[in-house]
N, C-alpha and C positions, 0 to 999 in steps of 0.2 A: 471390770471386764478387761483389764488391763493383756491377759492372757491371750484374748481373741482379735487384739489391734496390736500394727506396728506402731512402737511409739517414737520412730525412729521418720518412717513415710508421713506419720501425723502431725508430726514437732513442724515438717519441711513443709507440706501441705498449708499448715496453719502459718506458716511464717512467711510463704510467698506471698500467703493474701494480704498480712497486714504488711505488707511492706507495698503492697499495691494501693491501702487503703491510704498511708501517710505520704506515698509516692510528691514528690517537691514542697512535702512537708518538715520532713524531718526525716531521724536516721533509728534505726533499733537500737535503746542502750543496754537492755537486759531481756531477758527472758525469764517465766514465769510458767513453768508446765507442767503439771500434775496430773502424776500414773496415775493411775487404776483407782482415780476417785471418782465416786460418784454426785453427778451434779447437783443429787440431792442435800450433799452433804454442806453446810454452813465454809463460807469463806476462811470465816477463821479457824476453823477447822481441817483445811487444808495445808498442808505443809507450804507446800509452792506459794498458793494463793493468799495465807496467813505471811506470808514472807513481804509477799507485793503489798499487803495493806502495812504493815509495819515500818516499811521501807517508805511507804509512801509519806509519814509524818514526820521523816526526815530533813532536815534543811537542805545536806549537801546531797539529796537522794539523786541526783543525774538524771532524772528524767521530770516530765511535766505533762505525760498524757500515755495511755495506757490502751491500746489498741487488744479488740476483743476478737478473734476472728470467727469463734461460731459463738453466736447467742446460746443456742441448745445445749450445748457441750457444757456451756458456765455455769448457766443458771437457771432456778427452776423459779417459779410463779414469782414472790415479789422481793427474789434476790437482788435482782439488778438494783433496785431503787434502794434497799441499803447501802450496798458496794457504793452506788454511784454518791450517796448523800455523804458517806466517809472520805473517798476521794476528793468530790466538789470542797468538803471540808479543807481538803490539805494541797487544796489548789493545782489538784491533780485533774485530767479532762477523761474522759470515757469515748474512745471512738469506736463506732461499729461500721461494716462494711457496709448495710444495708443502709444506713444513713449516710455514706460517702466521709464520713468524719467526724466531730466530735458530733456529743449527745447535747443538747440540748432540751430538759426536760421544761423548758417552760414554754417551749413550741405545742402545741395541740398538737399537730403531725407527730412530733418526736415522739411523742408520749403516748400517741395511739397506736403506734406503730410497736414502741415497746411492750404496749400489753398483747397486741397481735402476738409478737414473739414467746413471751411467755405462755402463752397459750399453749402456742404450737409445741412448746417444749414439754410443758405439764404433759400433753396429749401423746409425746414419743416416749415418757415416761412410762403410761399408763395402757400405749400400745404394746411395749417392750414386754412389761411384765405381764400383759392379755396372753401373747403370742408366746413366752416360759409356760404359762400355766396351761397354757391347749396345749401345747410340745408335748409336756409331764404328763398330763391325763391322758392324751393317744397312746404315748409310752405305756402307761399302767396298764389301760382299758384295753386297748388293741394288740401290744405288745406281750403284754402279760409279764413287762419288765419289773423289779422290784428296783425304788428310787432311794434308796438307804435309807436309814434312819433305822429307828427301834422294828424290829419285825412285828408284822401283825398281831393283834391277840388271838393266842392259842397255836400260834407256831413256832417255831425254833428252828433255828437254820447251823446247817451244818455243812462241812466244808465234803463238797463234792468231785474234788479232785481237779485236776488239769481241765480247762477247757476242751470239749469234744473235737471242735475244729481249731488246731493248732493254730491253720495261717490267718487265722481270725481274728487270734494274740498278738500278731507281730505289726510294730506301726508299718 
């Protein structure tokens, strides 16, 4: 949905928090942001994201901990605890804001707390795509819109000329 966000206001957004979150920790050495993926989509299947995990098995990689600013945005159900168990692997730390700092998953809190977020995230997933699917069928049903694709069976569409109301056409 890269289309319908600044990815400009959201780079800045997300970067003032983690710099609040490492605040007399440490400093930003790279960045790590990826358009118009969906946080359905696997890590390493990310351009950005595939970058950070490859970088991360780096010796001279320059960094040592990887600050997340929205849980939701990253990951969905039990992404985190891959990413994190690769990272931990490469002696890399995971901080989230909600935790004040790094992750800690052998804390009971940390770990409860990360399934809470997962949750929450599957849940704006599953609202997202509720709230397209009522949009599209009000459209159909109420609207009497047609939503592309192949035309109904037993119709055929044909080009109807200029729109009726011209300043309808113009952004």
């Amino acid at each position: 949905m890269a289309e319908f966000q600044d990815p400009v206001t959201s780079r800045a957004w997300q970067r003032e928090m983690a710099e609040s979150v490492i605040a007399g920790h440490g400093v930003i050495t790279s960045e790590f942001f990826d358009v118009g993926c969906s946080r359905r989509v696997a890590w390493g299947r990310r351009p950005r994201a595939a970058a950070l995990l490859e970088q991360a098995q780096e010796v001279d990689r320059g960094f040592d901990a990887v600050v997340v600013r929205e849980f939701e945005r990253a990951f969905t159900d039990r992404q985190f605890g891959d990413v994190v168990a690769v990272l931990d692997g490469c002696g890399v730390s995971v901080w989230l804001p909600e935790v004040g700092g790094p992750v800690d998953l052998a804390d009971p809190h940390h770990r409860m707390l990360v399934q809470v977020l997962a949750v929450q995230s599957q849940r704006e997933v599953v609202r997202s795509r509720h709230r397209t699917l009522a949009a599209m069928t009000a459209q159909t049903v109420k609207q009497g819109r047609f939503l592309g694709g192949r035309p109904p069976y037993g119709y055929r569409l044909v080009d109807a000329g200029p729109h009726p109301d011209c300043a309808a056409c113009r952004p």
